[in-house]
C-alpha positions in Angstrom: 75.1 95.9 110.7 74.5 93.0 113.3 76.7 89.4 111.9 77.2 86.6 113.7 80.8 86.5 115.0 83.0 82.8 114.9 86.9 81.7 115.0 87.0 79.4 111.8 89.6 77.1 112.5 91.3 75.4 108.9 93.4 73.2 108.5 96.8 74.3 109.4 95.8 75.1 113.0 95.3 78.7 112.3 91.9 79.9 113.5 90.6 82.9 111.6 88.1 85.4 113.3 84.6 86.2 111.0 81.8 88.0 110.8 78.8 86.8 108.7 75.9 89.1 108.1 73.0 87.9 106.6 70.5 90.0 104.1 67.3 90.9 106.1 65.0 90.2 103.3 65.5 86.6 101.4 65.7 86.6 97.4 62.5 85.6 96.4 63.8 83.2 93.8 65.5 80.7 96.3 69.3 81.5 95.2 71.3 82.3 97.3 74.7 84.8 97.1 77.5 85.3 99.5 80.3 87.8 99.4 83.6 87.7 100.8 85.6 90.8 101.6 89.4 91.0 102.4 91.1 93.6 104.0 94.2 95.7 103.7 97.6 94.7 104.5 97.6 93.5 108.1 101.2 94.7 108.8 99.9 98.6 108.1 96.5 97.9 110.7 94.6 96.6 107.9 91.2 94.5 109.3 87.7 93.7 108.9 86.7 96.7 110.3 88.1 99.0 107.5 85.5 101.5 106.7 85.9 101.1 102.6 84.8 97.4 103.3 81.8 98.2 105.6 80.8 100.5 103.0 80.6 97.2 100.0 78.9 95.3 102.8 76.3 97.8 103.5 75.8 98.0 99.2 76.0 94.0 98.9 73.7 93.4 102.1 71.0 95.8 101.8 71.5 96.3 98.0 71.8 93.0 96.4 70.8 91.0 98.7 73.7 88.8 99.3 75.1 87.4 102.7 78.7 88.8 103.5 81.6 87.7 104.9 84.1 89.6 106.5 87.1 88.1 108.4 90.9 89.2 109.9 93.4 87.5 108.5 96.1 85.3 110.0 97.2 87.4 112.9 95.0 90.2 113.1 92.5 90.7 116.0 91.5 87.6 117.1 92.7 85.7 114.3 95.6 83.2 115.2 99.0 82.3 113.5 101.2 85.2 111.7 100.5 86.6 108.4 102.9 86.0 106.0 105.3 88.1 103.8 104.5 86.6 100.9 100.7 86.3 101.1 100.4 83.2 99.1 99.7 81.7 102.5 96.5 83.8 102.9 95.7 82.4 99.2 95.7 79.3 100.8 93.4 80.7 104.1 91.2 81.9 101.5 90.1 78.6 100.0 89.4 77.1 103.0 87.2 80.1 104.1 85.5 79.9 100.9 84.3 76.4 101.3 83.6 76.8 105.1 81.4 79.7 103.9 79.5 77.4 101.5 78.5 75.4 104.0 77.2 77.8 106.4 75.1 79.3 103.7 72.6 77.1 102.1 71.6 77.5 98.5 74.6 79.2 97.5 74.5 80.0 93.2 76.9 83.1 93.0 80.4 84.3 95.2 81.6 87.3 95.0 85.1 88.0 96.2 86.3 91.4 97.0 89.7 92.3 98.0 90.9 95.9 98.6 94.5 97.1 98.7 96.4 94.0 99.7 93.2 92.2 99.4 92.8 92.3 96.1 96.3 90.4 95.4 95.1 87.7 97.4 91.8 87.6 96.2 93.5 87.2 92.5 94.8 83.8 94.3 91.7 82.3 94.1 90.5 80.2 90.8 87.0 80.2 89.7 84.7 77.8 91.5 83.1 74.7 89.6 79.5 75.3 88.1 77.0 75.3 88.9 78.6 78.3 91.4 79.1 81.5 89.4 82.2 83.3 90.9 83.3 86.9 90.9 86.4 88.9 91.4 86.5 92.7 92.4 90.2 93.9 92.4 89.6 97.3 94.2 92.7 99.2 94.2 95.2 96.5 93.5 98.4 97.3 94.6 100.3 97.6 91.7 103.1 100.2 92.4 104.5 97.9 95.7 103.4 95.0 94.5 107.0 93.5 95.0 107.5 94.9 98.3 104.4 93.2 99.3 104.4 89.7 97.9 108.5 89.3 98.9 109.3 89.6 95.1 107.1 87.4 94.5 105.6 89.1 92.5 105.4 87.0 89.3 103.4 84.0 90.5 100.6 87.1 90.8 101.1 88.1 87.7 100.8 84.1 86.5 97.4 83.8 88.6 95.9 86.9 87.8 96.0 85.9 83.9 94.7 82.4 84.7 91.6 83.8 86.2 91.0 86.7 83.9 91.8 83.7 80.9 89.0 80.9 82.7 85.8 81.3 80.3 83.9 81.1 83.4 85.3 84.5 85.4 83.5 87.5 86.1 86.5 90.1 87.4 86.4 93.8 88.0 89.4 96.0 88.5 88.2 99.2 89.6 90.9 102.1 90.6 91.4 105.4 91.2 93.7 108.5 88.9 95.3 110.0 91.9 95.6 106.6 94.0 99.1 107.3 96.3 100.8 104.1 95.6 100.1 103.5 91.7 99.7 106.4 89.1 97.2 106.1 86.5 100.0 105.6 83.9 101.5 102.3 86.0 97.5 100.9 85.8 96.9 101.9 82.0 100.5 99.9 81.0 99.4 97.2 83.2 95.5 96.8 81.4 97.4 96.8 78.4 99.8 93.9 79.2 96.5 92.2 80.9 94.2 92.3 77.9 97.0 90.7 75.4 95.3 87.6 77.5 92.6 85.8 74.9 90.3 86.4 78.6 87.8 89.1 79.4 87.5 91.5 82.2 86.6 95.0 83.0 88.3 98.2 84.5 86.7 100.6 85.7 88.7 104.3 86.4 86.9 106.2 88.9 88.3 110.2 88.2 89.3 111.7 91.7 89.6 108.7 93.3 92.4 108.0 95.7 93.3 104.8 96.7 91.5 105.3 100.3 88.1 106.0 98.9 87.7 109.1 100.7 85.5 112.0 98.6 82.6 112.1 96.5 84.2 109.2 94.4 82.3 106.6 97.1 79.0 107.0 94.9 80.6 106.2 91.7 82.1 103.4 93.2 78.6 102.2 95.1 77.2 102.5 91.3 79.4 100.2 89.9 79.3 97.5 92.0 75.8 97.4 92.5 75.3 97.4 88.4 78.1 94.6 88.4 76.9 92.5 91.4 75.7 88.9 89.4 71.8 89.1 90.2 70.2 86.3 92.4 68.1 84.6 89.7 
């Protein structure tokens, strides 16, 4: 894949480094999608680079025609400032890249925002956009089992957020995990779809068998099936 590479400065001071790759053939319909991708946590060499997201980009690109995203967080590569403990200051990083992506693609009708590992808890951060903008969340092996330890016990506002967004009318989210993921067993993720669907909202969970929470196997096609089948169309 060949993206366009820029430092997206926001408005804290912080500049964040991106990489924006656009489809090779247009939708013939006009619309437009874009995709946003976040990495794993930063403090255990998470980045843009990660070969779980470059495999989604290559689905979303050449797949489903959308224009993607990628970017280092707050202190990783060339991104500036220092990532926090909490993450709920790369919530905030997110918004801002979200409308800076808007307006460097034209036409946009459909988001889709994917966060993996650590990713996904920050990617649960971010509400639904206003219509006409049809947004999507991908939680791809949330974190469960150190959630804590990763959000600096913060770990209820997540839990707060995460039922907002599955209980907007207007969200589209996707939980897709792994039975032999190393940080949460498949037990931890059934109790926590339980507690989660006692929320009025909707979603869907997907349980890939084999899976481990780095992707690696035979499982990658499952996965690649899903997402392209979930994917909003460009219409």
């Amino acid at each position: 894949m060949a993206g366009e590479r820029e430092l997206v400065k926001l408005s804290s001071g912080c500049s964040l480094e991106t990489k924006l790759y656009s489809p090779e053939i247009p939708t013939s319909q006009g619309s437009t999608g874009l995709a946003i991708l976040l990495h794993p946590w930063s403090w255990l060499g998470g980045r843009m680079e990660d070969q779980v997201l470059v495999f989604l980009s290559d689905i979303l690109l050449h797949e489903c025609g959308y224009h993607v995203l990628l970017f280092n967080s707050r202190g990783t590569g060339k991104s500036s400032g220092w990532p926090s403990f909490t993450g709920l200051t790369e919530g905030k990083d997110l918004e801002e890249l979200v409308q800076w992506g808007l307006g460097a693609v034209p036409d946009v009708k459909s988001v889709v925002l994917i966060g993996y590992s650590h990713g996904a808890l920050i990617t649960s951060l971010h509400p639904v956009l206003p219509a006409p903008i049809k947004t999507s969340h991908l939680l791809l092996s949330y974190p469960l089992g150190p959630r804590s330890f990763l959000t600096l016990f913060r770990g209820g506002t997540y839990i707060d957020r995460l039922n907002t967004l599955i209980n907007d009318p207007q969200s589209n989210v996707l939980i897709v995990h792994g039975d032999q993921d190393e940080f949460t067993s498949a037990e931890a993720y059934e109790g926590w779809v339980t507690e989660l669907r006692r929320n009025e909202g909707e979603f869907r969970v997907e349980l890939i068998q084999g899976a481990t929470h780095f992707w690696f196997s035979r499982s990658g096609q499952r996965l690649r099936d899903i997402v392209k089948g979930w994917v909003p169309d460009l219409v």
